[in-house]
C-alpha positions, 0 to 999 in steps of 0.5 A: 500500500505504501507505493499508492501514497503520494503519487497521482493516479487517475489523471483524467481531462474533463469531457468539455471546457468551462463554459459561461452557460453553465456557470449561468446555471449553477448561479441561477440555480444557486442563487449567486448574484456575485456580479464576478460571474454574471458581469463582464466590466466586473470580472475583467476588473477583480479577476482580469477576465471571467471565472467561474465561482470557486465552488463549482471546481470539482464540477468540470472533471466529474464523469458524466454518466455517459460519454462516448468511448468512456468507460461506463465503470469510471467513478470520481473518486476511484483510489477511495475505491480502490482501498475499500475493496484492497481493505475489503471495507464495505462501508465509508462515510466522508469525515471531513471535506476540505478545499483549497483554491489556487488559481482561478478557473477561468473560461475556456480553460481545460481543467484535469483532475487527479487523486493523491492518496496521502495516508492510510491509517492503522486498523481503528474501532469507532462506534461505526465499526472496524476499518481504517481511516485515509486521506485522498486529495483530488488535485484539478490542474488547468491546461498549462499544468498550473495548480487551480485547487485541490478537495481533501477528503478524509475517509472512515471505511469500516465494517459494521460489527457484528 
C-alpha cells in the first residue's frame, strides 16, 4: 500500500471546457448574484477576465454518466475505491471535506483532475465499526499544468460489527 501514497493516479481531462452557460446555471440555480460571474466590466476588473465561482471546481472533471468511448465503470473518486475493496471495507462515510483554491478557473480553460492518496491509517474501532481511516486529495490542474485547487477528503471505511 505504501507505493499508492503520494503519487497521482487517475489523471483524467474533463469531457468539455468551462463554459459561461453553465456557470449561468449553477448561479441561477444557486442563487449567486456575485456580479464576478454574471458581469463582464466586473470580472475583467477583480479577476482580469471571467471565472467561474470557486465552488463549482470539482464540477468540470466529474464523469458524466455517459460519454462516448468512456468507460461506463469510471467513478470520481476511484483510489477511495480502490482501498475499500484492497481493505475489503464495505462501508465509508466522508469525515471531513476540505478545499483549497489556487488559481482561478477561468473560461475556456481545460481543467484535469487527479487523486493523491496521502495516508492510510492503522486498523481503528469507532462506534461505526472496524476499518481504517485515509486521506485522498483530488488535485484539478488547468491546461498549462498550473495548480487551480485541490478537495481533501478524509475517509472512515469500516465494517459494521457484528
Amino acid at each position: 500500500m505504501d507505493e499508492l501514497i503520494g503519487l497521482p493516479h487517475y489523471r483524467r481531462a474533463a469531457g468539455f471546457p468551462v463554459e459561461r452557460g453553465y456557470v449561468w446555471n449553477t448561479c441561477a440555480a444557486t442563487e449567486n448574484g456575485n456580479p464576478l460571474f454574471w458581469d463582464d466590466a466586473v470580472a475583467d476588473e477583480v479577476a482580469g477576465g471571467p471565472i467561474a465561482p470557486p465552488a463549482m471546481l470539482s464540477v468540470w472533471c466529474r464523469p458524466h454518466h455517459w460519454m462516448p468511448g468512456e468507460d461506463p465503470e469510471t467513478l470520481a473518486l476511484q483510489a477511495h475505491f480502490d482501498l475499500k475493496r484492497h481493505f475489503d471495507l464495505p462501508e465509508a462515510v466522508v469525515t471531513e471535506n476540505e478545499m483549497v483554491f489556487h488559481e482561478p478557473v477561468r473560461v475556456g480553460d481545460r481543467i484535469t483532475s487527479q487523486q493523491v492518496v496521502r495516508s492510510v491509517s492503522e486498523v481503528k474501532t469507532t462506534k461505526l465499526g472496524t476499518g481504517r481511516f485515509w486521506v485522498i486529495d483530488v488535485e484539478y490542474l488547468n491546461q498549462d499544468d498550473v495548480l487551480a485547487g485541490v478537495e481533501t477528503y478524509t475517509f472512515f471505511g469500516y465494517r459494521r460489527q457484528a
